[in-house]
Backbone bond lengths (Angstrom), bond angles and torsions (degrees), N, CA, C in turn:
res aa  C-N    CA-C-N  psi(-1)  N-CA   C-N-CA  omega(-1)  CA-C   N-CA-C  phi
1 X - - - 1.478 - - 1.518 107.78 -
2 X 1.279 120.92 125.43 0.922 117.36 165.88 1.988 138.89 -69.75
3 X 1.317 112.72 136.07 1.408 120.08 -155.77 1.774 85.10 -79.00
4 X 1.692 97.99 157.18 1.550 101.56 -171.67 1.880 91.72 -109.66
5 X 2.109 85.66 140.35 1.585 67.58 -170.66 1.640 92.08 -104.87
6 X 1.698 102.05 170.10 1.593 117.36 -158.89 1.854 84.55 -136.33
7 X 1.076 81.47 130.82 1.360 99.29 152.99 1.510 140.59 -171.03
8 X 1.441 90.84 151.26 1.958 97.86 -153.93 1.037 118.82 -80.14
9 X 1.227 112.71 131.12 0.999 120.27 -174.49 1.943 124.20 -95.93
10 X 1.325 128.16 144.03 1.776 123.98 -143.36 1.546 81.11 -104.42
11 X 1.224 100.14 -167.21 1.340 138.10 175.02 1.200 104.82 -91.08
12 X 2.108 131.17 115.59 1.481 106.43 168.31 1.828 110.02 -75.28
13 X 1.246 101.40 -159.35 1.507 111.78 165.74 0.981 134.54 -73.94
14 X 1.476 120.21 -19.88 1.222 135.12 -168.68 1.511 101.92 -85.23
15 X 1.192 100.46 -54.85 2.230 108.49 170.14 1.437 109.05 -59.62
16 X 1.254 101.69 -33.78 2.007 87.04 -174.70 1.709 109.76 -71.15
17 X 1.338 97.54 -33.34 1.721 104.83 171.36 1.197 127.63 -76.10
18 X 1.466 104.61 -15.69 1.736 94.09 163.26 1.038 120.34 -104.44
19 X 1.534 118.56 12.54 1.669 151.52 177.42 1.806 84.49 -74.84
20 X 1.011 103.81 -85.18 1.570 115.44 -173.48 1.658 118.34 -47.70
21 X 1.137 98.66 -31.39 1.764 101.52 176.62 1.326 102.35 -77.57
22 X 1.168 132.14 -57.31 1.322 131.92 -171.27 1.835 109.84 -61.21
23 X 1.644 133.06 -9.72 0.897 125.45 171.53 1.345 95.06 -100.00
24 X 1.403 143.73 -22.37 1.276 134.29 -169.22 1.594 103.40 -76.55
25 X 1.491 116.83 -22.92 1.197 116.55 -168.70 1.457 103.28 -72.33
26 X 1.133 110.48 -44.90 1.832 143.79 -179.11 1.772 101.55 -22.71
27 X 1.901 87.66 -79.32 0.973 106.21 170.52 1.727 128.57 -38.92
28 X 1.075 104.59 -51.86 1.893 117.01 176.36 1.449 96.38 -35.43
29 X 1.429 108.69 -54.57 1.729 109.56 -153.72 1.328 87.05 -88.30
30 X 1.254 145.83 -75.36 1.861 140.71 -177.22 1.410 112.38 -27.42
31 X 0.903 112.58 -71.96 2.018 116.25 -156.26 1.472 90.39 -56.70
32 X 1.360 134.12 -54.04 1.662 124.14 -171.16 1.257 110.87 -49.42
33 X 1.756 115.21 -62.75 1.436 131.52 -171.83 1.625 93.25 -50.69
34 X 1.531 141.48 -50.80 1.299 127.18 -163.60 1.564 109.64 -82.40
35 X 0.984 127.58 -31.69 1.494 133.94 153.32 1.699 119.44 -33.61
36 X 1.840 104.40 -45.60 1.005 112.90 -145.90 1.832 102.08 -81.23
37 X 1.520 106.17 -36.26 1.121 134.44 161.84 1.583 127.84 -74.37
38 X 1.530 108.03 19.79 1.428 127.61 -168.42 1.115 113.30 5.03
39 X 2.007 111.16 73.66 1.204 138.80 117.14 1.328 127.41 -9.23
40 X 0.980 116.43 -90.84 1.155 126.40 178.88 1.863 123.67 -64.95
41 X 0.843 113.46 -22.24 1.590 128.89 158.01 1.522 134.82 -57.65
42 X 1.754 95.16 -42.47 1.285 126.38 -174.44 1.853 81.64 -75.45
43 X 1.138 126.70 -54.86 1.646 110.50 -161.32 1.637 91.25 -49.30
44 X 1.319 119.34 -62.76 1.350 119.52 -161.70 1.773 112.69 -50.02
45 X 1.385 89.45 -49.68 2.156 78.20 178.68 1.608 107.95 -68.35
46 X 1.244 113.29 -18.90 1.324 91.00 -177.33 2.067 118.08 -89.34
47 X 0.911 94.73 -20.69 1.638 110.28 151.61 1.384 126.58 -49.95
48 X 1.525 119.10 -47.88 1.553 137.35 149.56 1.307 116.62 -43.81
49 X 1.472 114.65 -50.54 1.707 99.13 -164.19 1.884 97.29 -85.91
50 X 1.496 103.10 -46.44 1.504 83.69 173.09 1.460 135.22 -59.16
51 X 1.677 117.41 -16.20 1.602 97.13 143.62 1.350 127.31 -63.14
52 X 1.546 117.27 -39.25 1.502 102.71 -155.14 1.941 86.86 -78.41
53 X 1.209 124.94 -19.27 1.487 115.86 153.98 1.299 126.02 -11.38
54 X 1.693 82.92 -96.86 1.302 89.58 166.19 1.296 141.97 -21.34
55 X 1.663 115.94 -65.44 1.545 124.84 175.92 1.902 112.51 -57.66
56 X 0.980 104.49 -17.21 1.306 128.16 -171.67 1.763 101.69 -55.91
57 X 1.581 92.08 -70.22 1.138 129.61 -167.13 2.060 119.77 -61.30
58 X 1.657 81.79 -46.21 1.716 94.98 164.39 1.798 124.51 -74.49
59 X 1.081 101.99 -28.98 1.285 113.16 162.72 1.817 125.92 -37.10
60 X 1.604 79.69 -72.24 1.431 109.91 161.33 1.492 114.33 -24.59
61 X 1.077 105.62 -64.99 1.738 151.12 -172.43 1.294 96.65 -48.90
62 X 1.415 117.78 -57.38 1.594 125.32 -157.85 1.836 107.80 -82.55
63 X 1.751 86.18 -21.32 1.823 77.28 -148.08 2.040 96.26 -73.75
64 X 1.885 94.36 -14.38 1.635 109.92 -149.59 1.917 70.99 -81.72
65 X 1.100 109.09 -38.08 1.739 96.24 -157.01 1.679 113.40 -77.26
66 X 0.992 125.31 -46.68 1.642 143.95 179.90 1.746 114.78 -88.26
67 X 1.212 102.44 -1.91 1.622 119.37 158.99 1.530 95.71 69.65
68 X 1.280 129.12 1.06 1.726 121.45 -178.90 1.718 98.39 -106.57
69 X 1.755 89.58 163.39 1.043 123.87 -177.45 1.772 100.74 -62.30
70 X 1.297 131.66 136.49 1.762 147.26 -178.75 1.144 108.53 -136.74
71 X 1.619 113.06 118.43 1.103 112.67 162.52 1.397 129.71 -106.87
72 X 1.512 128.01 153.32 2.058 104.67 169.00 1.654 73.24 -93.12
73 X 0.962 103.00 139.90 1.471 116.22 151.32 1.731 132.56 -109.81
74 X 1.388 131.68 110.54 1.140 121.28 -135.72 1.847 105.18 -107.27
75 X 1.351 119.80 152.78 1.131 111.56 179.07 1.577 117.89 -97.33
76 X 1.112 122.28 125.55 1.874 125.81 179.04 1.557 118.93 -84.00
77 X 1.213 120.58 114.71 1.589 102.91 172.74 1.574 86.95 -141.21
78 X 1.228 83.73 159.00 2.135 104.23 176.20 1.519 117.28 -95.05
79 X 1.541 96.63 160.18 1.663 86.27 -149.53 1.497 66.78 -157.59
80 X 1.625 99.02 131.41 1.623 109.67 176.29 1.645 99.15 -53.51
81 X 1.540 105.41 165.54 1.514 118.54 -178.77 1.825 104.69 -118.91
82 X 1.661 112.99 94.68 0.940 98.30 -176.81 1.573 136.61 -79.66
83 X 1.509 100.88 12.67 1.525 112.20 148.51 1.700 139.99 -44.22
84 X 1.584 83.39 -57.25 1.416 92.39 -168.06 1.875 102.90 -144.07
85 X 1.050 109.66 8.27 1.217 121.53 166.94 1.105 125.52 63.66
86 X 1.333 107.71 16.86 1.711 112.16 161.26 1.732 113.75 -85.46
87 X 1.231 104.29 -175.78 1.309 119.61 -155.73 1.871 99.25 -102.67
88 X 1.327 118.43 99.35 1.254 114.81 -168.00 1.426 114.13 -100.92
89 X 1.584 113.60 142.99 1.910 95.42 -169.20 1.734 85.83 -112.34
90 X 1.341 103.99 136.20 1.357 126.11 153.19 1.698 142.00 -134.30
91 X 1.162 126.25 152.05 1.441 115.50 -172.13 1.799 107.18 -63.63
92 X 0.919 114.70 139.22 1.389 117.68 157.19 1.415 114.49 -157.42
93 X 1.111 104.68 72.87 1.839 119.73 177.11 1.549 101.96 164.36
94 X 1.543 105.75 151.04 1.942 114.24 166.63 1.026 78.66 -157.29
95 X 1.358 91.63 163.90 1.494 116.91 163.22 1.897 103.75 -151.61
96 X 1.265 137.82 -177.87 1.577 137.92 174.18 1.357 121.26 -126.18
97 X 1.557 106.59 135.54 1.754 127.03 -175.47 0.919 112.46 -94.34
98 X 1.173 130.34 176.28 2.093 131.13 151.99 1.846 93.19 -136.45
99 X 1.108 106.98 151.39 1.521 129.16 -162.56 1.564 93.04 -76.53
100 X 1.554 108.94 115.44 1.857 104.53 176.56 1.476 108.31 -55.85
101 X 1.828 96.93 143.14 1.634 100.57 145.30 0.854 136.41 -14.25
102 X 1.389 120.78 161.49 1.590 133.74 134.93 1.827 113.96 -45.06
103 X 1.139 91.36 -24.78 1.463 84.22 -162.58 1.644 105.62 -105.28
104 X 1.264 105.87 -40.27 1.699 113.23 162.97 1.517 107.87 -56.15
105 X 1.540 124.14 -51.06 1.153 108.79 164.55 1.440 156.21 -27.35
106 X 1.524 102.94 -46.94 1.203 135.27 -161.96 1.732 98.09 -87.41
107 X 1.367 115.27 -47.48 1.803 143.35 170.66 1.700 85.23 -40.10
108 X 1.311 129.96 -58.97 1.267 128.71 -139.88 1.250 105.84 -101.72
109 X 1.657 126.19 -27.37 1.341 114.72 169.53 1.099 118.61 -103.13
110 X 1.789 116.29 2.62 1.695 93.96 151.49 1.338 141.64 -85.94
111 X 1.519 115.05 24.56 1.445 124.36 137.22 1.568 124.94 -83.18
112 X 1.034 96.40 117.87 1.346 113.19 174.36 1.686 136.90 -21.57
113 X 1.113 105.40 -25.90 1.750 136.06 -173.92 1.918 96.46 -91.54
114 X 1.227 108.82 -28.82 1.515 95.50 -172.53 2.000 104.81 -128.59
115 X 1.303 111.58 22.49 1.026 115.04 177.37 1.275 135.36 -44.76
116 X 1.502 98.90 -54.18 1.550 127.37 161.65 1.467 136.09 -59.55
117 X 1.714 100.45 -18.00 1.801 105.31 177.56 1.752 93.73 -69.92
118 X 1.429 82.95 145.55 1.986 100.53 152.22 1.414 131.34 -93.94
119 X 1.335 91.11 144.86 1.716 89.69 -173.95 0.999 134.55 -50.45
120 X 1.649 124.43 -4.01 1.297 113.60 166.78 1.467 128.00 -127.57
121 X 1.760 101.37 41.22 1.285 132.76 144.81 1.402 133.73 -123.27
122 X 1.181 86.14 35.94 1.742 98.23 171.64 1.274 108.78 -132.64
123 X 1.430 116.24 130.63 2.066 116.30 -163.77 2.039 94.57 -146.39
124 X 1.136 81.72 137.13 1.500 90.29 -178.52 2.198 101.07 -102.91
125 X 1.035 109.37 130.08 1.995 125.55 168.97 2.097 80.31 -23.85
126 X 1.188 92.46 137.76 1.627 97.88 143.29 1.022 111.53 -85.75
127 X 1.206 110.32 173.48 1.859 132.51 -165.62 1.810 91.65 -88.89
128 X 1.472 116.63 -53.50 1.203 124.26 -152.67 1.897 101.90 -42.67
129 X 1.128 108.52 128.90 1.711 107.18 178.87 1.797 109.11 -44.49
130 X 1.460 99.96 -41.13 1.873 103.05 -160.27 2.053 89.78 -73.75
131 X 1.073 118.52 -9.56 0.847 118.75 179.15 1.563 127.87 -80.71
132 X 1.856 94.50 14.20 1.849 103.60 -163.85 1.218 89.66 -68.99
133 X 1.370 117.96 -178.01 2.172 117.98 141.47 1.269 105.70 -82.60
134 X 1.237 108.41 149.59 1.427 138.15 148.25 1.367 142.84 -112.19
135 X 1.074 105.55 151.13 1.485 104.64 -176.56 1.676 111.48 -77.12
136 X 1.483 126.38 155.60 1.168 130.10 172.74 1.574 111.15 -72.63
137 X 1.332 115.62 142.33 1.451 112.25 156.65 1.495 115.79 -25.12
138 X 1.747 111.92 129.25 1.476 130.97 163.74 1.610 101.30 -20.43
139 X 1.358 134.58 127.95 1.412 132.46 162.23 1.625 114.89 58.22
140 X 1.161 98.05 31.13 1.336 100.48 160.20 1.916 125.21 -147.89
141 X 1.433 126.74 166.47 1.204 146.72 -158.31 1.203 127.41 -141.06
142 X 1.687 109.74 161.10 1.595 102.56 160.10 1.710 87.37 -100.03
143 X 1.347 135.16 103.86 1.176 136.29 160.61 1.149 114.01 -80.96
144 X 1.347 170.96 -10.35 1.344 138.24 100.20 1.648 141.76 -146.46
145 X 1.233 122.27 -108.56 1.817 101.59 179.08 1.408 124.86 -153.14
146 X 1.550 101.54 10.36 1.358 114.23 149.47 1.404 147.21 -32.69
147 X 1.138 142.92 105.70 1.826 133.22 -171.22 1.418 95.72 -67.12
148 X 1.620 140.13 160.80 1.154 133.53 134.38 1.228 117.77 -19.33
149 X 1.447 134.67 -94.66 0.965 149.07 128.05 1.834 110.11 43.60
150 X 1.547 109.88 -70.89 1.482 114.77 -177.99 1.390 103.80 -78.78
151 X 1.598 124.56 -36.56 0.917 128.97 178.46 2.331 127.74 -40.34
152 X 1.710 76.73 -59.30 1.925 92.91 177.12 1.723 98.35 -68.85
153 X 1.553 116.31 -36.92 1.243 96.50 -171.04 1.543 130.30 -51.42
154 X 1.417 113.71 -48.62 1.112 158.03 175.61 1.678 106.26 -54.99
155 X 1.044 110.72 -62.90 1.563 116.59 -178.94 2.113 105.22 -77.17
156 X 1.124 115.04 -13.91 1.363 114.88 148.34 1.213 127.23 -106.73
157 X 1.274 122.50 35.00 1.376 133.07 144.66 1.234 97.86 -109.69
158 X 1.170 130.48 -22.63 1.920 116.15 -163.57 1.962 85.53 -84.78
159 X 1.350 95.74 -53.61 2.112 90.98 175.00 1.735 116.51 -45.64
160 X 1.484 109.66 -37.79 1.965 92.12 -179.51 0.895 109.69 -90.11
161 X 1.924 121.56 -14.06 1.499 105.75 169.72 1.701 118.07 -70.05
162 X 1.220 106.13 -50.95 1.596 126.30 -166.21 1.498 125.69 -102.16
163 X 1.578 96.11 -5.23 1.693 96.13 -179.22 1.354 120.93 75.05
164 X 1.286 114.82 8.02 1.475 125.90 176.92 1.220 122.41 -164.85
165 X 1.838 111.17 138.11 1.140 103.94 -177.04 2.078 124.94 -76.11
166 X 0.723 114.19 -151.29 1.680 101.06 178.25 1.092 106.95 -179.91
167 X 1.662 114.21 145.68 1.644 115.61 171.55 1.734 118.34 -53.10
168 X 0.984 88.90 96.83 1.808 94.49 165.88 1.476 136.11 -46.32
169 X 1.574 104.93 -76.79 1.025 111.86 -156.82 2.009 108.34 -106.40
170 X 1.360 91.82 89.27 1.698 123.05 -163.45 0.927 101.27 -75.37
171 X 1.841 149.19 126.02 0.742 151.49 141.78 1.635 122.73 -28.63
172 X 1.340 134.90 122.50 1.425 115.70 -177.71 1.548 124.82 -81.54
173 X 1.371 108.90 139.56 1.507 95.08 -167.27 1.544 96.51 -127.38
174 X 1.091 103.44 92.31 1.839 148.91 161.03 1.103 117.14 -164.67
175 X 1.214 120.81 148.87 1.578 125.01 166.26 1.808 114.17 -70.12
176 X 1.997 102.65 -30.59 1.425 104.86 167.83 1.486 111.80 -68.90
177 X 1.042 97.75 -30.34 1.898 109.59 -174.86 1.521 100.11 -53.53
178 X 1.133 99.89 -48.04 1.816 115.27 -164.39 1.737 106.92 -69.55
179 X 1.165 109.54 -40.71 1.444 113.75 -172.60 1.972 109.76 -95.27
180 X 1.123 118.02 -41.59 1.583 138.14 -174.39 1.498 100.68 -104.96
181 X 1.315 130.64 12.98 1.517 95.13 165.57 1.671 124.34 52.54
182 X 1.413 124.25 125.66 1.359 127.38 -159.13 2.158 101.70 -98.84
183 X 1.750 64.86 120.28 1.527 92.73 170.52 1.689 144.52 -9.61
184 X 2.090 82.94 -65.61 1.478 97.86 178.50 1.627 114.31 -107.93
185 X 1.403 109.88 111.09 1.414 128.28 -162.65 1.360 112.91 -61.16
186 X 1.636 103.01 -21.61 1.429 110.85 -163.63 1.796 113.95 -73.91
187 X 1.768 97.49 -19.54 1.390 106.40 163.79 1.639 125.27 -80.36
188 X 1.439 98.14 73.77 1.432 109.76 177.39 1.410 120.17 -43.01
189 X 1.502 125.26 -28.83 1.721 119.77 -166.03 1.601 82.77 -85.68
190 X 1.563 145.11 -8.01 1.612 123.16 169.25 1.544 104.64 -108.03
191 X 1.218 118.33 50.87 1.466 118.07 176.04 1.242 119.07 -83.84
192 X 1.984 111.44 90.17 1.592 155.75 -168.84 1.187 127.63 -140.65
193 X 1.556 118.72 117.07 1.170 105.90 -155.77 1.810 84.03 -126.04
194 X 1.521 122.85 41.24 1.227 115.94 172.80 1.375 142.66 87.72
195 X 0.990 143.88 160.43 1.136 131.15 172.77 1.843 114.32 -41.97
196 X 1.122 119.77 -24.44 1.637 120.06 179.81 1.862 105.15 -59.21
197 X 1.643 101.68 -46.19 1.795 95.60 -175.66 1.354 112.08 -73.41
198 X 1.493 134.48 3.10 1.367 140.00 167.03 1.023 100.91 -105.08
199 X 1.413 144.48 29.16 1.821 136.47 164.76 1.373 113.04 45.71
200 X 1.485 113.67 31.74 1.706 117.07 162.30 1.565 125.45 -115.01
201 X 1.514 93.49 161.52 1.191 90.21 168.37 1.425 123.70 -124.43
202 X 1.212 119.37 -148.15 2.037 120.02 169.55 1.487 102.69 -98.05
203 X 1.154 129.63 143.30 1.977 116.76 154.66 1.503 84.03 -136.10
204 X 1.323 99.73 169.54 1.488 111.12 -159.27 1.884 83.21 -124.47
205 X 1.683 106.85 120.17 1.297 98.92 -169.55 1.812 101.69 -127.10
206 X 1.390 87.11 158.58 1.946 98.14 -160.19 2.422 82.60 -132.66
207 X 1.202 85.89 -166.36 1.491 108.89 -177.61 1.458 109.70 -169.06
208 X 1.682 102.34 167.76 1.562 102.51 -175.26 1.540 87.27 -98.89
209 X 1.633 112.37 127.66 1.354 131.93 158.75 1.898 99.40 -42.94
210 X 1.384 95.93 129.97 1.264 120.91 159.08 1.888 126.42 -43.40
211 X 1.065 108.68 90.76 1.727 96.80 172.93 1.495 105.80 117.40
212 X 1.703 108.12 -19.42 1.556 116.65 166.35 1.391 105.01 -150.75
213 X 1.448 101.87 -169.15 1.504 119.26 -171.46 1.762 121.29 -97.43
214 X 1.242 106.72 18.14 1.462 125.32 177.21 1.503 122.42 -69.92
215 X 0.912 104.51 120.20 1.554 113.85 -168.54 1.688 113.13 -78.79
216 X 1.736 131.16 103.54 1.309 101.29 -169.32 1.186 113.11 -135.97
217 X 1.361 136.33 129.88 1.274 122.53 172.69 1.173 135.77 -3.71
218 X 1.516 137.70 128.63 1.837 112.62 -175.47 1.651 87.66 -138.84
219 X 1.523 76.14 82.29 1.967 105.69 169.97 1.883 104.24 -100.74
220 X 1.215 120.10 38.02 1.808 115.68 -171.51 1.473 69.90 -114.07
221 X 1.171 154.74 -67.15 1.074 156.85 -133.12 2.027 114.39 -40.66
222 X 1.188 91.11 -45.60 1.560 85.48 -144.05 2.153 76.50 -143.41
223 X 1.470 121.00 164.48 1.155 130.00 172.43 1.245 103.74 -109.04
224 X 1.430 135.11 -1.10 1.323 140.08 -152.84 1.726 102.67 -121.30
225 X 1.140 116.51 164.08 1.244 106.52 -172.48 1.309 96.54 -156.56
226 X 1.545 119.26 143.17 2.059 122.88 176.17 1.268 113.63 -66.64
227 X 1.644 97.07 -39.52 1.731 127.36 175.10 1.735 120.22 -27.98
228 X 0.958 121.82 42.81 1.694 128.68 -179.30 1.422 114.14 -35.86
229 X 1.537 132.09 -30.99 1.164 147.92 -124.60 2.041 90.52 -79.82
230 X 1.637 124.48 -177.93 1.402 98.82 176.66 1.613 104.17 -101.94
231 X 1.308 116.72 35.50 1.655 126.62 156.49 1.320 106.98 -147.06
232 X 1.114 119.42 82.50 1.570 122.81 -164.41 1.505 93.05 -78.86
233 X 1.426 109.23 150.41 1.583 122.69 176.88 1.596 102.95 -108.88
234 X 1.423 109.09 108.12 1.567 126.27 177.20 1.201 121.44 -32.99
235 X 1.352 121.26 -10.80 1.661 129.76 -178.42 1.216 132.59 -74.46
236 X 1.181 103.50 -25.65 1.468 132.71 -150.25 1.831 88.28 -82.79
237 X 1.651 100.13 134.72 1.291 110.24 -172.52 2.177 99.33 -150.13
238 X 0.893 106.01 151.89 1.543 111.75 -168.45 1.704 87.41 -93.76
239 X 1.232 104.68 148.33 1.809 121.18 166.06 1.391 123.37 178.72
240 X 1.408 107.11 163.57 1.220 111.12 -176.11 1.641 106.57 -101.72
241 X 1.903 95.39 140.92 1.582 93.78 -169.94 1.862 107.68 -133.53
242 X 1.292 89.14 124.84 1.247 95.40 177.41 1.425 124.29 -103.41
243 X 1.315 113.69 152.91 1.690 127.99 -127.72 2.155 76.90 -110.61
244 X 1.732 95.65 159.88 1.871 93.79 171.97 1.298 89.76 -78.43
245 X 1.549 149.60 40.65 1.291 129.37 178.87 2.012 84.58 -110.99
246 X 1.123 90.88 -19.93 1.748 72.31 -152.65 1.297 106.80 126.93
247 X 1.040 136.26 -62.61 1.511 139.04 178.47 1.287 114.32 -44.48
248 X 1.595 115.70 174.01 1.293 140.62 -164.79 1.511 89.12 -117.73
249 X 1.272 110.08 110.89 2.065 116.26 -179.81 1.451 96.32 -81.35
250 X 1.345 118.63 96.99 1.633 116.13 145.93 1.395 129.48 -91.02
251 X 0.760 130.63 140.24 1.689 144.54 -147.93 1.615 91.57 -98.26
252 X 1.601 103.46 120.49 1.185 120.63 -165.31 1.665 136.22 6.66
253 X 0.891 141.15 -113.05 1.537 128.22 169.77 1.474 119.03 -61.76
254 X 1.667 135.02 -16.21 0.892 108.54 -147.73 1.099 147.19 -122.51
255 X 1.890 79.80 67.48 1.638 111.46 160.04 1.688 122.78 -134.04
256 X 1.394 119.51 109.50 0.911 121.63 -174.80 1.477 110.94 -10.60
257 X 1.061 134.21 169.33 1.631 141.87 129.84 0.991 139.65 -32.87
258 X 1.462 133.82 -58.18 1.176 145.97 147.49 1.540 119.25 -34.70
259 X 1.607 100.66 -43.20 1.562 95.18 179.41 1.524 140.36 -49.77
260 X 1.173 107.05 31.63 1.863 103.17 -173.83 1.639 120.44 -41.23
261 X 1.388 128.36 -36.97 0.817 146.57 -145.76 1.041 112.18 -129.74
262 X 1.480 129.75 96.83 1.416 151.57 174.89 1.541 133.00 -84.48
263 X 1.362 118.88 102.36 1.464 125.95 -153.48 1.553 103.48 -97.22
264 X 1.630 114.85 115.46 1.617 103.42 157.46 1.698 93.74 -107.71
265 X 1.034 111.10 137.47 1.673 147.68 147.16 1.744 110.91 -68.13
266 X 1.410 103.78 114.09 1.075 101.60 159.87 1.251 118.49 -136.64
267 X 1.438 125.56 138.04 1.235 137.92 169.06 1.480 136.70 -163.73
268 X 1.511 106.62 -131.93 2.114 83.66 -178.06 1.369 110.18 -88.05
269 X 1.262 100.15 156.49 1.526 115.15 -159.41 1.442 116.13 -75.93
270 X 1.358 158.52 120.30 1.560 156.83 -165.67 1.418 97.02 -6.92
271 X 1.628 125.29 -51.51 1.551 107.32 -139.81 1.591 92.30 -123.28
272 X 1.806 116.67 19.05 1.410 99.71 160.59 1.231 121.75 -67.91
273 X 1.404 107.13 -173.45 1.910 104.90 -169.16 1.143 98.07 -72.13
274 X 1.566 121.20 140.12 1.848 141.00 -177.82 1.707 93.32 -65.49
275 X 1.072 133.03 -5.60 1.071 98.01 169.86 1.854 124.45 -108.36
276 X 1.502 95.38 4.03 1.689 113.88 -177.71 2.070 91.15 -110.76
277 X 1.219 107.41 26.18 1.358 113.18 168.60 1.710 128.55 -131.40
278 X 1.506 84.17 -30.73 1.799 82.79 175.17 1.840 88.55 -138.92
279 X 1.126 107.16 150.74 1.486 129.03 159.49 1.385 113.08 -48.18
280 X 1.122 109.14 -59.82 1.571 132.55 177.18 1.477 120.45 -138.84
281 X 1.400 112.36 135.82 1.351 131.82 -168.67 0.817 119.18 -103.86
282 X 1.798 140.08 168.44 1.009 128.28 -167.83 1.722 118.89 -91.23
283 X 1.529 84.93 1.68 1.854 101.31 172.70 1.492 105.12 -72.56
284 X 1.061 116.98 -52.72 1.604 132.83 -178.17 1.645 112.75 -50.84
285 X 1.767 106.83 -66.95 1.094 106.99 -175.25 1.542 124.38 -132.49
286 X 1.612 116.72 10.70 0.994 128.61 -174.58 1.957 127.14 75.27
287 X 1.556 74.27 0.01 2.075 75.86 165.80 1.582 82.42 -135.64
288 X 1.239 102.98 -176.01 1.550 145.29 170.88 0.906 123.23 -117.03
289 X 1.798 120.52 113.43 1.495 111.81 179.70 1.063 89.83 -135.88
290 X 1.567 104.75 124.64 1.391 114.93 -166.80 1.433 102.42 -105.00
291 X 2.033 106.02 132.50 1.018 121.70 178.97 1.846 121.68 -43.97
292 X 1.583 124.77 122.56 1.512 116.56 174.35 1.206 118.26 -38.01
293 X 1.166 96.10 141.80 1.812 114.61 167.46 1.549 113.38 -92.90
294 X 0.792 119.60 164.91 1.834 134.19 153.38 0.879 137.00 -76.11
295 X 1.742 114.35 95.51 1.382 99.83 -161.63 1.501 113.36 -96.70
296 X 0.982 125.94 143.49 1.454 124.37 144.98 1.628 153.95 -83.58
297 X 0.872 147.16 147.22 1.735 118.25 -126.91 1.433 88.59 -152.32
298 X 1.973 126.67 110.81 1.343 129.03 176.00 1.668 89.80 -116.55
299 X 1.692 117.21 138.56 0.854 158.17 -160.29 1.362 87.54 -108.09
300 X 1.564 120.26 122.81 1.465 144.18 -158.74 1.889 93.85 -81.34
301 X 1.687 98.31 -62.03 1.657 96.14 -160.76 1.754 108.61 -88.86
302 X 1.670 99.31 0.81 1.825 73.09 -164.10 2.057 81.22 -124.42
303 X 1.555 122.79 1.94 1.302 96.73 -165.51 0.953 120.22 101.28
304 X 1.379 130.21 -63.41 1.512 138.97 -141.39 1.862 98.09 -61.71
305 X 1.520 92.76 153.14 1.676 94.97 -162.24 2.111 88.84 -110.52
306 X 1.108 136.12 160.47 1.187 105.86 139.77 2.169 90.01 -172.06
307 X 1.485 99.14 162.18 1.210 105.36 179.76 1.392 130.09 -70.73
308 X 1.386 139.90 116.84 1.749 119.16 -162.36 1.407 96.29 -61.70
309 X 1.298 106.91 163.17 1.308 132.94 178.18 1.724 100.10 -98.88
């Protein structure tokens, strides 16, 4: 009996090329729309917060294991606002402390210039290398400290008052802004109440000089300072500090009650490109709705670090 013969038949050229056109077309309409919706941006902030996660998280780690006080301590610099063209200050760098000795202590306030700090705002760099600072991912931030949650509320009250929604959550552009929270409440688009609604505080941070055991200010860091005072001491850096309990140490009241739950926002930085910052611009539609950030979420009484969902 004869076997039946089969044979396969390919793809000509003409189908493979309209194979390829029809994905090139694809593409035209995809890559913009995911751009447009800062796609591709969103990988990057969310890459950002799970480092500063991470450090977040080890901190935590260190303060529960070695029984001392750990701080991330974060670095602030300003970064034009290509919104509205002011000068906006945001973190983009940490690095981690441990709360000096008794004996580092004592080294540090018998100079005259630091007499007056208390001991449990004064933190010397750890030694540990992962413990250097770093810089944040290219074009990105902790831009600010809003929950979702406060966020829609807020921006649907600004819609039944005003008929429009509006960029909310504004980076502050003062260094008082940044540390004290702005004054006049009635300016809802800067609704900041300071380093207190981010569960930080100031520590005044030094390091062991290189090559000996000298304790020295590590004011090269940053040009900016937390230090408001009318001789501000260059050291002074905002952070979050965790207690050997586990907890998040906030400095006496100042965090509401309610506040259990402490939001950093991270995403693109004031002067990344407007379009890996807002969804829509005010070229487009006359508001700004600026694309979500990533937040990350530290738990006041127990520590616990974890990423919002």
């Amino acid at each position: 009996m004869n076997a039946k013969q089969h044979r396969q038949r390919g793809y000509t050229l003409t189908e493979l090329l309209i194979v390829l056109a029809i994905i090139a077309m694809l593409s035209g309409i995809a890559i913009p729309a995911v751009i447009k919706i800062g796609g591709f941006m969103s990988k990057k902030s969310d890459a950002a917060a799970r480092d500063l996660y991470g450090v977040l998280r080890a901190a935590r780690i260190s303060a529960i294991s070695y029984r001392k006080d750990t701080a991330v301590v974060y670095l602030v610099s300003t970064h034009p606002d290509n919104y509205n063209g002011a000068q906006s200050y945001v973190i983009d760098g940490y690095g981690t402390a441990v709360r000096a000795t008794k004996a580092q202590y004592a080294t540090i306030t018998s100079d005259t210039r630091y007499e007056n700090l208390r001991d449990d705002e004064v933190f010397v760099l750890a030694q540990d290398p992962q413990a250097k600072f770093r810089e944040m991912p290219r074009d990105t931030a902790v831009i600010g400290h809003l929950t979702a949650q406060e966020e829609q509320t807020l921006a649907a009250q600004e819609e039944l008052a005003f008929g429009e929604r509006r960029y909310w959550d504004r980076p502050p552009q003062s260094i008082v802004e940044f540390k004290n929270g702005i004054d006049d409440v009635s300016d809802r688009a800067h609704l900041y109440d300071g380093l207190q609604s981010r569960g930080m505080r100031v520590v005044y941070l030094f390091h062991i000089a290189e090559g000996s055991d000298n304790l020295e200010p590590l004011d090269t860091l940053s040009s900016l300072t937390m230090d408001t005072s009318a001789t501000p001491l260059n050291n002074a850096f905002p952070a979050h500090v965790f207690m050997p309990t586990g907890e998040l140490g906030v400095p006496g009241n100042s965090l509401a009650p309610w506040k259990e739950r402490i939001t950093i926002a991270v995403g693109p930085a004031p002067d990344a490109p407007k379009e890996d910052r807002f969804t829509e611009t005010t070229e487009e539609t006359g508001q700004a709705v600026m694309a979500a950030p990533v937040r990350i979420e530290v738990y006041r009484s127990t520590g616990r670090v974890q990423i919002a969902s």
